[in-house]
N, C-alpha and C positions, 0 to 999 in steps of 0.2 A: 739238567744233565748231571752225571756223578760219574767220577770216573776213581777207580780202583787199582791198587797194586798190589800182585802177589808175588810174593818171595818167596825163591824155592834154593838151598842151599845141598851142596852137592856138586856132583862133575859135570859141568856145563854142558859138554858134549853129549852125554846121557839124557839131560833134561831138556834140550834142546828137538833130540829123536822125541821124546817123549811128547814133548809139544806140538809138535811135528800131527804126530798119532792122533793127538784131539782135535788138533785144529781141521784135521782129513775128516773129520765126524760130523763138525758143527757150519751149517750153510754161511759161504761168504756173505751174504746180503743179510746175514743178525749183528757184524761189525759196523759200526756209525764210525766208530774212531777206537784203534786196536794196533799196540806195537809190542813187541818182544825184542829182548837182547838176552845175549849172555855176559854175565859179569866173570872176575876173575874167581867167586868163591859158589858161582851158581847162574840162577838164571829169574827175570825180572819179567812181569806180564803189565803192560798197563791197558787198562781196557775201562771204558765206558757204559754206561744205561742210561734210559732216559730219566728213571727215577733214582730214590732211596730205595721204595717200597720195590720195584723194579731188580733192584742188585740186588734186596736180601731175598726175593723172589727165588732169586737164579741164582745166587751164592747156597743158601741153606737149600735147591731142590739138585737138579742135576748137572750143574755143571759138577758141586763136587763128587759123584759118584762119577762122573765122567773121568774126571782126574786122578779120581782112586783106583777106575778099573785101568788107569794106561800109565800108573805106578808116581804120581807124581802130588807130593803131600805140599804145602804151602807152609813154609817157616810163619808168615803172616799173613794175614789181608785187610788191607785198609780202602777205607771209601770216604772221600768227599766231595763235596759242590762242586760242580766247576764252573769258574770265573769268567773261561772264555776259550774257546777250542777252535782251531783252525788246521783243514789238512785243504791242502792242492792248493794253498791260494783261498780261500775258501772260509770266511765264517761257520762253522755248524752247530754251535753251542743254538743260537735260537731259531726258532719254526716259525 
């Protein structure tokens, strides 16, 4: 598993609608482990895959035209390993 953060600076509240707009596109059952916030100078995505190969997949095909067409550019995006994931209670890092 690899999990990613993208940085989006700007008016949170905006980037937030904006997030909002993608996230109404993309089926809830492609998130394994998927959180957003708003920071004070913007707004933060952290989100997972099961691979590398997997994120740059889906980083370099559509999600960013996805993101492009609902106005929302990424200050950065970083990806790596992860150590060890847990939501509910719940191990999910291994299969």
């Amino acid at each position: 598993m690899h999990c990613s953060l993208w940085r989006f600076e700007g008016d949170p509240d905006y980037l937030e609608r904006r997030y909002l707009d993608v996230l109404a596109a993309i089926p809830e059952s492609n998130h394994k482990l998927h959180a957003a916030a708003k920071t004070p100078t913007g707004f933060l995505i952290f989100d997972t895959c099961p691979s590398e190969q997997v994120f740059h997949d889906f980083v370099d095909g559509p999600v960013r035209e996805l993101f492009a067409e609902h106005g929302l550019t990424p200050m950065s995006v970083e990806d790596y390993p992860v150590s060890a994931a847990y939501a509910q209670g719940t191990r999910i890092d291994v299969e």
